[in-house]
C-alpha positions as CSV (number, residue, x, y, z in Angstrom):
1,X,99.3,123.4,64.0
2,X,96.6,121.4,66.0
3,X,96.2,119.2,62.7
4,X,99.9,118.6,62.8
5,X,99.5,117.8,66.9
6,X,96.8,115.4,66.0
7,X,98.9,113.1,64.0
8,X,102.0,113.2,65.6
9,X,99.8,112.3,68.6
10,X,98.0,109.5,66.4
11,X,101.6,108.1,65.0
12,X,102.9,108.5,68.8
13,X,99.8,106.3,70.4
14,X,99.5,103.7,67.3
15,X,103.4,102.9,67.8
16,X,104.0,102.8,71.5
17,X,100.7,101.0,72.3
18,X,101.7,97.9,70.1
19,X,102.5,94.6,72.2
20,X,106.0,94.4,70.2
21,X,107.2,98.2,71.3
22,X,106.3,97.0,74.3
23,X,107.7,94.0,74.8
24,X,110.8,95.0,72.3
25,X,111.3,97.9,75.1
26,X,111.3,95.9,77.9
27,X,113.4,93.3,76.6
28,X,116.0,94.6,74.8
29,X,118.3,95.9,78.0
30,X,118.2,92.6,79.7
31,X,119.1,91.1,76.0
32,X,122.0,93.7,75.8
33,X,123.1,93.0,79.5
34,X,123.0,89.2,79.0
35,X,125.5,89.6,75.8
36,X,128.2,91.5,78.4
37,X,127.5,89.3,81.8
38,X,126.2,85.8,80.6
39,X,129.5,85.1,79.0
40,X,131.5,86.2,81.9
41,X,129.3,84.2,84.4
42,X,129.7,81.2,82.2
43,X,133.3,81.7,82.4
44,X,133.4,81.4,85.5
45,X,132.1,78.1,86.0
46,X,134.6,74.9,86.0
47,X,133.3,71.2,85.7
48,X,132.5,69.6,88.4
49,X,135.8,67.3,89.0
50,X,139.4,68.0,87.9
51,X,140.8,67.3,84.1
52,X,143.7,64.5,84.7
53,X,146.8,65.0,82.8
54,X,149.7,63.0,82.9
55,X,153.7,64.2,82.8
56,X,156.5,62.4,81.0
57,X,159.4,64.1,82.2
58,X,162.4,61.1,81.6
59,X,164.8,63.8,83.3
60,X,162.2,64.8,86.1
61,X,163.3,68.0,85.9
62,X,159.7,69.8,84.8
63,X,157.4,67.4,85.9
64,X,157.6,68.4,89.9
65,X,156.7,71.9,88.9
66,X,153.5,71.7,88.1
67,X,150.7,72.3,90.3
68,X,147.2,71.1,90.9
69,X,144.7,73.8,90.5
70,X,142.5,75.7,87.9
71,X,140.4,72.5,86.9
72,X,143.7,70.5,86.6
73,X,145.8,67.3,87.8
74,X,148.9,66.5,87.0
75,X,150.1,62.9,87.6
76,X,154.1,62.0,86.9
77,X,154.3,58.9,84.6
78,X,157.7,57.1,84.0
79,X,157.0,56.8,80.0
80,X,154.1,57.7,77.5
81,X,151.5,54.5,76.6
82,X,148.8,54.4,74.2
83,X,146.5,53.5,76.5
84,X,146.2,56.6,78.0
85,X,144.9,58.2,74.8
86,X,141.3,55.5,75.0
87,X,138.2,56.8,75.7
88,X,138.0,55.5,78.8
89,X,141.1,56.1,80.2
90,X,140.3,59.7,82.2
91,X,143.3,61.3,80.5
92,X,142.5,64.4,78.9
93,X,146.3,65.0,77.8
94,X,150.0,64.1,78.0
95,X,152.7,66.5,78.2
96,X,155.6,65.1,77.1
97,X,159.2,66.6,77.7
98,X,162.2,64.6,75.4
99,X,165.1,66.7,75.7
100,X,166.1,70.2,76.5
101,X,163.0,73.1,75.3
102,X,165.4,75.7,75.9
103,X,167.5,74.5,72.6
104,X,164.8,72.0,71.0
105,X,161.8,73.2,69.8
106,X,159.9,69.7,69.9
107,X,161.2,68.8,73.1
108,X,157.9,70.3,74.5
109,X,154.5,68.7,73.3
110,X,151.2,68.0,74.5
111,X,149.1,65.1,73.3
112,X,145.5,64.5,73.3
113,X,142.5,62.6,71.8
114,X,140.6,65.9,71.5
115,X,141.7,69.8,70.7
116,X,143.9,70.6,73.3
117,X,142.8,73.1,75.9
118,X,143.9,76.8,75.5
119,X,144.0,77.3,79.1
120,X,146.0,74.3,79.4
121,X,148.5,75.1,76.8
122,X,149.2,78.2,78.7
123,X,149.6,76.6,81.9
124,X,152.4,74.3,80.5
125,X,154.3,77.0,78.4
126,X,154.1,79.3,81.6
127,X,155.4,76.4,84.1
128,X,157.8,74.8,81.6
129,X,159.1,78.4,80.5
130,X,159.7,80.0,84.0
131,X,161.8,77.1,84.4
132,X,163.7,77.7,81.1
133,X,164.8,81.4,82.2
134,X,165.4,80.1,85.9
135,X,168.5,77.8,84.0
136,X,169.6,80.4,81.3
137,X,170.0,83.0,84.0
138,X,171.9,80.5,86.6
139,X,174.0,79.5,83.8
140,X,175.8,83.0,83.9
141,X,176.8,82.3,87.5
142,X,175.6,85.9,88.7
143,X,174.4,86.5,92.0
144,X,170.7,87.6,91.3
145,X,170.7,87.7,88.0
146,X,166.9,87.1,87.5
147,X,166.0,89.7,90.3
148,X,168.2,92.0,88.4
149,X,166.3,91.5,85.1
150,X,163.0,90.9,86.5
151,X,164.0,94.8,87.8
152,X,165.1,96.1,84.6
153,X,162.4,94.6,82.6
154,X,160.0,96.4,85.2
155,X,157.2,97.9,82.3
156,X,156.5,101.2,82.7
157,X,152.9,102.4,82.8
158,X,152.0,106.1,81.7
159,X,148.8,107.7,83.4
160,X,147.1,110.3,80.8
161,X,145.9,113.4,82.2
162,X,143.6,116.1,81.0
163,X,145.3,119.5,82.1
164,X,143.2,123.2,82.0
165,X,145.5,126.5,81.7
166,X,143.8,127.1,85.5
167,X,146.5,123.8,86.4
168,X,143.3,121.7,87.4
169,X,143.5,117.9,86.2
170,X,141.5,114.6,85.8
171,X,142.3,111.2,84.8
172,X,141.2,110.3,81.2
173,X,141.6,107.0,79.0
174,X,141.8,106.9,75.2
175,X,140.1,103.2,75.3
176,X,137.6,104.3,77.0
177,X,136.2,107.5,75.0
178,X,136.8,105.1,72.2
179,X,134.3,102.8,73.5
180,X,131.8,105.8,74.4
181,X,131.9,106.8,71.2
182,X,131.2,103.7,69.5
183,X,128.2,102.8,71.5
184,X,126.7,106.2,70.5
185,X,127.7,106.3,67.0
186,X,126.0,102.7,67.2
187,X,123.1,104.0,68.7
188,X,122.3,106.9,66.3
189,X,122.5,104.7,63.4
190,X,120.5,101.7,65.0
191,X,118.0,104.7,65.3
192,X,118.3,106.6,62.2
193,X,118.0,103.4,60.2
194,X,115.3,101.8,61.8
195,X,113.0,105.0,62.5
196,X,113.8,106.5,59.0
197,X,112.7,103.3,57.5
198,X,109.7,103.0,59.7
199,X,108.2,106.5,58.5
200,X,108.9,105.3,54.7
201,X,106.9,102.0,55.0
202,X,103.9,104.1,57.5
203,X,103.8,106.2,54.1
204,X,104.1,103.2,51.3
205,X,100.9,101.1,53.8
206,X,98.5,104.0,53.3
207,X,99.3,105.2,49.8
208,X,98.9,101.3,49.5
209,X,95.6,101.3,51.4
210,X,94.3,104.9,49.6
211,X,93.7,106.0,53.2
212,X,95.8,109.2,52.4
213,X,93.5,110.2,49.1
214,X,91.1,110.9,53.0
215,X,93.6,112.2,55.2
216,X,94.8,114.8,52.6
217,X,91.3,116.3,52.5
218,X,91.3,117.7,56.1
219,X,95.4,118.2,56.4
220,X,97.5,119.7,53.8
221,X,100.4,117.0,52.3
222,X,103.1,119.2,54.3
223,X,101.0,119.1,58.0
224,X,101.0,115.1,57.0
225,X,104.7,114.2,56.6
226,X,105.1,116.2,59.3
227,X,103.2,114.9,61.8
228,X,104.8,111.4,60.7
229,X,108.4,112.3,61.4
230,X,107.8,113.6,64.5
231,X,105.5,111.3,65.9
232,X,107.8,108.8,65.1
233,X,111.2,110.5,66.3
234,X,109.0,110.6,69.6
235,X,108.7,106.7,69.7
236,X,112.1,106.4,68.9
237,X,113.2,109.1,71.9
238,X,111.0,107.5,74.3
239,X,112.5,103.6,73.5
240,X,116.1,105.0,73.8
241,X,114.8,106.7,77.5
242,X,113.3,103.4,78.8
243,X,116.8,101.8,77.6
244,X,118.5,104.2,79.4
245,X,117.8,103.9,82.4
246,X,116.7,100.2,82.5
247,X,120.3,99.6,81.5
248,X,121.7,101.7,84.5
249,X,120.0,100.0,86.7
250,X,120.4,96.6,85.0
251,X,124.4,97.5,84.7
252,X,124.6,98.4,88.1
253,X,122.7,95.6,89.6
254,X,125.2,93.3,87.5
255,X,128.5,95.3,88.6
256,X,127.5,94.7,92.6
257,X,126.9,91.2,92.0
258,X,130.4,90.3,89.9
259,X,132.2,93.5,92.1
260,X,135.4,94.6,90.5
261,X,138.9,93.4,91.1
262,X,139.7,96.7,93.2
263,X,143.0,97.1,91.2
264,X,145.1,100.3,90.9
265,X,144.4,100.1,87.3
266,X,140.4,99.8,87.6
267,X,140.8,102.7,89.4
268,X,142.1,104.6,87.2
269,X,139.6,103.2,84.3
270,X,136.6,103.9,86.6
271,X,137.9,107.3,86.7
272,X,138.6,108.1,83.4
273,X,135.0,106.7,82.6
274,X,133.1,109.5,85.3
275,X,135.6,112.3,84.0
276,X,134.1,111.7,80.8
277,X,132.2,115.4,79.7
278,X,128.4,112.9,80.3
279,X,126.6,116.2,79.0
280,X,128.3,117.3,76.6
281,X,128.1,114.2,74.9
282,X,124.0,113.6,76.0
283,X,123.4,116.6,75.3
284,X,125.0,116.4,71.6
285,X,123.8,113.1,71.2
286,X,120.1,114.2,71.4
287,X,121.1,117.0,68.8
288,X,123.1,114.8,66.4
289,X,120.2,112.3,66.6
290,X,117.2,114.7,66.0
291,X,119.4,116.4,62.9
292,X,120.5,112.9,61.6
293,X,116.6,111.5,62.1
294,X,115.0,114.6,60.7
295,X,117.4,114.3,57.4
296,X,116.8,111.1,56.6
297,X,113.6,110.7,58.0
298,X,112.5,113.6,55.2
299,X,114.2,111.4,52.8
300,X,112.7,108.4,53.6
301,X,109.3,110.1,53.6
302,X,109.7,111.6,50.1
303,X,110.6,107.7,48.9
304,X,107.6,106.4,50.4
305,X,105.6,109.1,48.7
306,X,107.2,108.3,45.2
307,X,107.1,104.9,44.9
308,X,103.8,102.3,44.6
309,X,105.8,99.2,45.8
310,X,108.1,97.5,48.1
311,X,110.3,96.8,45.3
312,X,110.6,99.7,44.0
313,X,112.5,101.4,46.7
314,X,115.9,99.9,46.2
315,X,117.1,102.1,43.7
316,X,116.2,105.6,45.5
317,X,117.5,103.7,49.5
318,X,120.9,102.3,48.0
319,X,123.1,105.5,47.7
320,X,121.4,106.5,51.5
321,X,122.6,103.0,52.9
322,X,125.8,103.2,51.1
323,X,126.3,106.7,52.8
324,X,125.3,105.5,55.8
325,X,128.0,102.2,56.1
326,X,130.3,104.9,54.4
327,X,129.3,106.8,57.9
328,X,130.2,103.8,60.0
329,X,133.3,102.6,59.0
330,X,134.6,106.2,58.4
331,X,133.5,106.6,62.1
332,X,135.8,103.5,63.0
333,X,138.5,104.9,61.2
334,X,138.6,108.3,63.1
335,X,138.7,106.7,66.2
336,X,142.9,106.5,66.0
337,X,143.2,109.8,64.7
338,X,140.2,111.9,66.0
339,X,141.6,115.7,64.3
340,X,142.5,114.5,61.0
341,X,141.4,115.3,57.8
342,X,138.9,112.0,57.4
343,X,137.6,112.7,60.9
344,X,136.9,116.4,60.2
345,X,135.4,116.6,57.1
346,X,133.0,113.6,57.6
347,X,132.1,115.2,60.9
348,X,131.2,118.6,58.9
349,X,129.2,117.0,56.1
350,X,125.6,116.7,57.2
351,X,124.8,113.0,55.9
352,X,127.5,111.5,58.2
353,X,128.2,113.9,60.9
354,X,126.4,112.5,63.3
355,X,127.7,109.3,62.9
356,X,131.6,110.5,62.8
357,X,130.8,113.3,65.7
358,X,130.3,111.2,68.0
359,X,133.3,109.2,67.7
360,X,135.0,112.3,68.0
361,X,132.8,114.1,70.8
362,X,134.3,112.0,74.1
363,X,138.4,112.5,73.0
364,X,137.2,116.6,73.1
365,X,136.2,118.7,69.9
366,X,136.7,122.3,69.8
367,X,132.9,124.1,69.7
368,X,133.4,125.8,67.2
369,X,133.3,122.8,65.2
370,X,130.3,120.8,67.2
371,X,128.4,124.6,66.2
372,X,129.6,124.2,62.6
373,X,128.6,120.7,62.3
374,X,124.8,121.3,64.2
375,X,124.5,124.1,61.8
376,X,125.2,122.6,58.5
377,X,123.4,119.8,59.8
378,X,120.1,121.6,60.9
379,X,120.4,123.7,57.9
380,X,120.5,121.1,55.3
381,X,117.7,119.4,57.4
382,X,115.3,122.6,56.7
383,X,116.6,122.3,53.5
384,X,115.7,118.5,53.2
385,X,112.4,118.7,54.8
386,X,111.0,121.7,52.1
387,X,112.4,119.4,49.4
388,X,110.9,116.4,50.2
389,X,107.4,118.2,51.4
390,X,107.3,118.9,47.5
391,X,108.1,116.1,46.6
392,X,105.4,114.5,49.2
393,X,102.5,116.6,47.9
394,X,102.6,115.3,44.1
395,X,103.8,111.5,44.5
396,X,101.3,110.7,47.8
397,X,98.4,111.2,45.3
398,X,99.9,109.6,42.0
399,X,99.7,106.0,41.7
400,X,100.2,103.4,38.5
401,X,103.3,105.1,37.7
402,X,107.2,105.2,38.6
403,X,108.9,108.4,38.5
404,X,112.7,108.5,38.1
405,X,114.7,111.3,39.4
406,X,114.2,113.9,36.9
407,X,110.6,113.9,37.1
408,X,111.1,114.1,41.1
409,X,113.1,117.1,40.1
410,X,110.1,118.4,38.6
411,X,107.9,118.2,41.4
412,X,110.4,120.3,43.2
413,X,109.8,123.2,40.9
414,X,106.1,123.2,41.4
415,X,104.5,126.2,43.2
């Protein structure tokens, strides 16, 4: 056991005292912060002076209803001229209104020298088709006859509740356990893809090197792998920590600074977010991610043992990576229907459960089925790990040679 602590201290140190980690650590939340906030803060900035666009409304009828504002200025002209479309003319567009848009569909256009504006084309459709009801409804000569409809047409907004046979309740939001789940199923394969192939290429680099033909002489094969996967699941744990709580801070910083709209409805979403179960899914999240690690981390291991080159990997990594985008997108797929038959049986079987759990962990899973999944998973992880140890101890210390899969098999059967 203390030559087993001694490497996964050694793996641990080597890792997490490399400028990269480091700075790959202390980077990354800012990085992932700047992809959410940077784009809103950008949005939020208008040019310095307003876009002029000019009106041609021969009937006058649109043309006084629409306002300056939002980066905008709308000038009335008497008739459309091609001058306003030079380069230097300070027109950004034309609207131009020939005829009736309630029974013409080209009666409404916009011209410009460049791609029209999104925002602007929804300004004009908005103005111009407010308008448009405003006549249909006063052609029916009822007394209120928008008011009435703008009351009927009222939409009708259903708040979800979570309800306990004791009557208590809390506030919950489909959207948002969706999203939960996504960043976690993200997370956990970010993790087990990256880790697991981090322990296969530490194992190819001192086969490579022949520094194993020493290590082997003072630790058994077994103690080695070992010590590898663990040391490096430790790195791995203590990156996704420093994320953690950098991105709290980070997120919460950034929240203050834009402050929320202070709507019923973010209410209700902030809410739903803290009535989330935050333990039960950290809590299985560490589990999912040590089970999901330790399997393919074994795997990986046994690959790196196997093989004498780079190249030679692809044929043993392609049927992990196909399970593991197999894992993803069935994970996206359970999100609409979190208790059917896809969702439940990829959640069971130990090489994608803890991607597809924990899509399924914030909308609420039953525990008998988060201890079925944990114990086929850990199990076939003990399972994994005594295969691939075999494996390990013949194919660290045979080089010049590629084995296929039966051979592999063979090593298995060695005592």
């Amino acid at each position: 056991m203390n030559k087993t602590m001694l490497i996964i201290r050694r793996e641990y140190l080597t890792r997490v005292k490399k400028k990269s980690f480091i700075l790959l650590t202390l980077l990354m939340p800012f990085i992932f912060a700047a992809l959410i906030f940077v784009p809103l803060a950008l949005s939020l900035i208008k040019d310095g002076s307003d876009k002029t666009v000019y009106v041609v409304d021969p009937g006058d009828h649109y043309a006084p209803l629409f306002q300056n504002g939002g980066g905008w200025t709308f000038s009335r002209q008497p008739k459309d001229d091609a001058a306003f479309y030079d380069k230097d003319s300070g027109v950004e567009a034309v609207i131009l209104i020939n005829g009736d848009p309630a029974t013409d569909d080209q009666a409404l256009q916009i011209h410009s020298r460049n791609q029209v504006p999104a925002d602007l084309v929804a300004i004009v459709e908005n103005t111009v088709g407010n308008q448009v009801r405003q006549d249909k409804l006063a052609a029916y000569g009822i007394d209120s006859l928008d008011r009435i409809i703008a009351d009927v047409q009222k939409p009708v907004h259903a708040i979800t509740m979570q309800r306990d046979s004791d009557g208590s309740t809390k506030i919950t939001n489909a959207d948002i356990a969706t999203a939960a789940g996504f960043l976690f199923t993200f997370l956990i394969y970010m993790f087990v893809m990256s880790y697991g192939a981090m322990v296969m290429q530490s194992v190819m680099e001192e086969k490579t090197n022949r520094i194993v033909e020493l290590m082997v002489s003072a630790v058994s094969p077994f103690q080695l792998m070992l010590g590898k996967i663990v040391g490096i699941a430790l790195v791995g744990l203590t990156q996704l920590a420093v994320w953690v709580l950098m991105l709290t801070a980070i997120l919460t910083a950034a929240g203050q600074m834009f402050g929320t709209s202070g709507t019923g409805e973010a209410t209700m979403m902030l809410s739903a977010l803290m009535n989330l179960p935050f333990f039960e899914i950290t809590l299985l999240f560490i589990l999912f991610f040590i089970g999901g690690y330790l399997l393919y981390a074994s795997l990986f291991a046994a690959i790196g043992a196997s093989i004498n080159a780079q190249e030679d990997a692809q044929q043993f990594m392609t049927p992990m990576i196909v399970i593991m985008v197999f894992a993803m997108y069935a994970g996206l797929y359970s999100a609409e229907n979190t208790n059917g038959p896809l969702a439940f049986w990829s959640s069971m079987f130990p090489l994608t459960s803890p991607i597809v759990m924990m899509v399924r962990i914030p909308h609420g899973v039953p525990l008998w089925q988060e201890l079925l999944s944990l114990g086929l998973l850990f199990g076939t992880c003990l399972a994994c790990v005594w295969i691939s140890g075999k494996i390990y101890r013949i194919g660290i210390l045979l080089y010049g040679k590629k084995p296929n899969l039966k051979e592999m098999v063979k090593w298995i059967r060695y005592k």
